[in-house]
N, C-alpha and C positions, 0 to 999 in steps of 0.2 A: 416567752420572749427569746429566751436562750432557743429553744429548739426550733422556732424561725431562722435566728440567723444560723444557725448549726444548716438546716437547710438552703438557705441562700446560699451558704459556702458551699455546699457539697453540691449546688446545681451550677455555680460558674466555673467549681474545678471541672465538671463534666461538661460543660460547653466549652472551656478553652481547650479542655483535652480534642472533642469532637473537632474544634477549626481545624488545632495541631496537625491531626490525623487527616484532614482535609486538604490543609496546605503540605502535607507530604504525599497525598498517592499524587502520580503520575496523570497528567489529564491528555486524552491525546484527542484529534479533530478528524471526524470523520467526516469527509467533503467529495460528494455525489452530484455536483453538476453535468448534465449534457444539454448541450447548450450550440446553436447555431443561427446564426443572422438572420438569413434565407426559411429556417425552419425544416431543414431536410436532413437532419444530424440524424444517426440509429441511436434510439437506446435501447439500454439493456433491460431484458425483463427479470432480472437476477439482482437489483439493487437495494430493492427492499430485505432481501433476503440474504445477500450478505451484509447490511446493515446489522441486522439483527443476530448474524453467527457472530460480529466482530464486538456488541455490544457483550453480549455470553463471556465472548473469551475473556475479553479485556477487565470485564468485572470479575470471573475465578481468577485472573492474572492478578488483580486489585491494581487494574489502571481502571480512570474512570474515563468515560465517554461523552463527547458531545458531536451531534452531527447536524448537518445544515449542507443545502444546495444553493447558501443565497452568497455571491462573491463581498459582499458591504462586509462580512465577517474577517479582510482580509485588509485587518486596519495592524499596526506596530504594536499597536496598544492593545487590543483585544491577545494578536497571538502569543503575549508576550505569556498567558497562562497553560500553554502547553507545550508538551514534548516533543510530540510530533503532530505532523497534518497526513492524517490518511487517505490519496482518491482513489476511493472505490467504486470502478466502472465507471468512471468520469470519463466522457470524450469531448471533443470538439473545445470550444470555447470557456475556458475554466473562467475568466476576469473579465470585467465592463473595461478596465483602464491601467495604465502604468501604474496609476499609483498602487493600486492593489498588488502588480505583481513587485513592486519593488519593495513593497511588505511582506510578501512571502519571500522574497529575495534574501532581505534583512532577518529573517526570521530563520534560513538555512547557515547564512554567514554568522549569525549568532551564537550558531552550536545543536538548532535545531534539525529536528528528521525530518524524513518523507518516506515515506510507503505507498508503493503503486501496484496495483492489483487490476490484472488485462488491462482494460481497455484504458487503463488511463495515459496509457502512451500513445493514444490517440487523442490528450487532451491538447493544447496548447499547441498545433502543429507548424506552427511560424515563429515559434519563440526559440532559437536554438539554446540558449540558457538550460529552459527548460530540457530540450533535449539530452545536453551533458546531466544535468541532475537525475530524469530518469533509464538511461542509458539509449537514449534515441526515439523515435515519432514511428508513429505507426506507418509500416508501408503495406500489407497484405497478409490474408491467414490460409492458409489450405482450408478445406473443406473438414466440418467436424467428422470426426470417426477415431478410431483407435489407433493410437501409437507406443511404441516404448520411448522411457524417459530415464537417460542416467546420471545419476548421485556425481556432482564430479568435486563437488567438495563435503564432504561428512563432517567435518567437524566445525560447521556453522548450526547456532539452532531451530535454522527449518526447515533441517534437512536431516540430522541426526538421528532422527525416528523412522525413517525411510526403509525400507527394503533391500535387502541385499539385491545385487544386480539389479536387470532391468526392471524398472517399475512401468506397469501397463495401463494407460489413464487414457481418457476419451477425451478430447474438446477440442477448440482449435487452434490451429497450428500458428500461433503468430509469429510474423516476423517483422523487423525494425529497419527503419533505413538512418542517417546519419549514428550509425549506431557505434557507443562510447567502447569503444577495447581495450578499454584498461580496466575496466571494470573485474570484480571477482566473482566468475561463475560458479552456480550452485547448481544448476540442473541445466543438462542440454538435452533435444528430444532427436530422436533417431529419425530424420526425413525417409530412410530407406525401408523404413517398416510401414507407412504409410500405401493401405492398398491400394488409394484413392487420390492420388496426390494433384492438385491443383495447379494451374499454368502460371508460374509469378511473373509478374511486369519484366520488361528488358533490362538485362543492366543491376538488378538487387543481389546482392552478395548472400549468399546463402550456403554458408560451411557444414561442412559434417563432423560432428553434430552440430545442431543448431542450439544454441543460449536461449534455455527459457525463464530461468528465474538466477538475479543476481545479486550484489551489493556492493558496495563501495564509498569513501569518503569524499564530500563535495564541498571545497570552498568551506572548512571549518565544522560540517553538519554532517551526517549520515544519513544515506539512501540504499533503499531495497525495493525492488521490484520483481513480483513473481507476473508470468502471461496467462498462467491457470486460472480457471476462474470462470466461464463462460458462463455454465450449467446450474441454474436454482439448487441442483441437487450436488452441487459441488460443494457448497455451504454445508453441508448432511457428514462429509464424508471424512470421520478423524483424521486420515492422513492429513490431507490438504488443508483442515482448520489448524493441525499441528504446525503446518510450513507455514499460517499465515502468523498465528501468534509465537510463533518463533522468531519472523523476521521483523515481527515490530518490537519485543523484546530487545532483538540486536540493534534496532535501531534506534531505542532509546537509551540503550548501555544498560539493561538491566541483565544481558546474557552477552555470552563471547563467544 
């Protein structure tokens, strides 16, 4: 009798211990929509596969994961048990309705992150809101090929592991229109090393160097967005999964 309940103690210290450790890692939302009315949206063939590099990282980080392409997840209630909301390679039409996005809205003003990774500044491209959180809407990329890319802040975490001088990375060249400058850049890419450089629309502002990965405080919450990311095989390649679980560290205050 005694060594039953000696065991019923010792199995609900070890289940309240397990919630404990539950309700303390960090849960963040990994959200993969592309999505278009008409049906003529690109997506990415790289989605499943940074799914899967982010689910890696985030579990040796001891944050845990959860991911979904359906916008119903984008209730007050539901976001209230994460840190951040990740879109990765998300374009076009992220929400069915206001009401969704004024929960994710709520969920930024609350103290909540966001982390956008490429193409997801191609999501929500009517929403200016949106725009200021991710640092602007997609407006055109150059052509993929090889460019250099300089470090212009080191002492953020997804960037600190970097390379001295120019770093030399393939993919494409994105750039943003309504795009936020006050934002805090982390990497800008050298347009003039571009052997191949591509015709942009009339009128798109295009500085040297160009901003491809940044961060900044939004209305109470923090946002990071890197434009790298294109290539299945970018998910492979330590740098680049270093800059990604860097910047979502920073954006959940678990790193400065």
């Amino acid at each position: 009798m005694r060594t039953n309940r000696w065991l019923g103690i010792v199995a609900a210290v070890a289940i309240g211990t397990a919630v404990a450790a539950e309700a303390a890692e960090p849960r963040v939302l990994v959200y993969t929509r592309n999505h278009v009315t008409n049906g003529k949206g690109f997506v990415h063939d790289n989605i499943a596969t940074s799914v899967a590099a982010l689910q890696e990282l985030c579990k040796e980080a001891g944050i845990a994961v959860d991911v979904s392409d359906q916008p119903s997840v984008f209730t007050v209630f539901n976001l209230q048990k994460y840190k951040a909301i990740v879109f990765s390679n998300s374009n076009n039409e992220a929400f069915e309705n206001d009401g969704q996005r004024d929960a994710f809205k709520a969920f930024i003003r609350g103290g909540g992150a966001f982390v956008g990774i490429h193409s997801a500044t191609g999501s929500e491209r009517k929403w200016p809101w949106y725009w200021g959180l991710i640092g602007g809407t997609f407006a055109w990329h150059h052509p993929m090929q090889e460019f250099t890319i300089q470090v212009v802040d080191r002492k953020h975490p997804s960037t600190a592991h970097l390379p001295d001088g120019p770093w030399t990375w393939t993919d494409e060249f994105y750039t943003v229109k309504e795009r936020n400058t006050k934002v805090r850049v982390l990497l800008a890419g050298n347009q003039a090393s571009l052997k191949k450089p591509g015709k942009p629309p009339a009128g798109l502002d295009l500085p040297e160097p160009y901003p491809l990965a940044w961060c900044h405080e939004f209305e109470g919450g923090r946002s990071f967005y890197t434009a790298l990311g294109h290539k299945k095989e970018h998910y492979a390649d330590p740098l680049f999964r270093k800059h990604l679980i860097g910047g979502i560290r920073w954006a959940i205050g678990a790193a400065e």
